[in-house]
N, C-alpha and C positions, 0 to 999 in steps of 0.2 A: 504494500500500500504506500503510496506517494502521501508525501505533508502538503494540505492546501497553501495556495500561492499568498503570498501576503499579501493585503490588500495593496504595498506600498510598490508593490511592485508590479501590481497592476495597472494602479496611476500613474505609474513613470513610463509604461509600453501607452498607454493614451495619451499622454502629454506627447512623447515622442513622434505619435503619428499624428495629431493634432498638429503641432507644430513642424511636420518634416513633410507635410502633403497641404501646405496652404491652395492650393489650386484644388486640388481635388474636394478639399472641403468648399470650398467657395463651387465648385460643382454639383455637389450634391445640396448644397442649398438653395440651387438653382432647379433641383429635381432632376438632375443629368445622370441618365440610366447607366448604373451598375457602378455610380461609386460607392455606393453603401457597401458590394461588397470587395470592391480594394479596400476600402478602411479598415473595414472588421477583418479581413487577410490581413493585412499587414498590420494589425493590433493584437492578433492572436501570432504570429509569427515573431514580433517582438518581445510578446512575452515570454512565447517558447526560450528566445537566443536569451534574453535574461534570467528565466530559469534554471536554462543545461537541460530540460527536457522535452520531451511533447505533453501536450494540456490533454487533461480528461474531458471529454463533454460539458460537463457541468463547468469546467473552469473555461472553457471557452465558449459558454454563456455566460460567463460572469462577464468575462472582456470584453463580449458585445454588448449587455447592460450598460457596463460603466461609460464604455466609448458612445452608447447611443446618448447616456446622458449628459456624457460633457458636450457632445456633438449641440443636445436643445438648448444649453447655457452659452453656446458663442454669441457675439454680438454677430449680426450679419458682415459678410466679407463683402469687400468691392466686387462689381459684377453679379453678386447676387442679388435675390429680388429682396425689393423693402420688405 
């Protein structure tokens, strides 16, 4: 049995793809088909490479949770809609 992922470094695989895909976020707030899932890919693949493993299911729902919800707390991006 694997240790769940701490939270703290769940928030650092979303900060990192938050901040390391400003277009693509500024895309998908534009409704621009299938960035939701390069985000949530490359937020569950971050956390893998900060982990050293691969995520259980559950834990890579947790990192799409947390990524959807700092996703609804951005302020809107340039080029996306008001």
């Amino acid at each position: 049995m694997t240790d769940p992922l701490p939270t703290g470094l769940i928030a650092d695989a979303v900060r990192a793809t938050v901040e390391g895909e400003p277009d693509v976020v500024a895309a998908w707030q534009a409704g621009t088909p299938k960035t939701w899932g390069h985000l949530a890919g490359r937020a569950v693949g971050t956390a893998r490479r900060l982990s050293g493993r691969p995520l259980t299911d559950g834990e890579r729902r947790q990192v799409w949770a947390v990524l959807w919800d700092a996703l609804q707390r951005l302020p809107r991006m340039p080029g996306g809609p008001p």
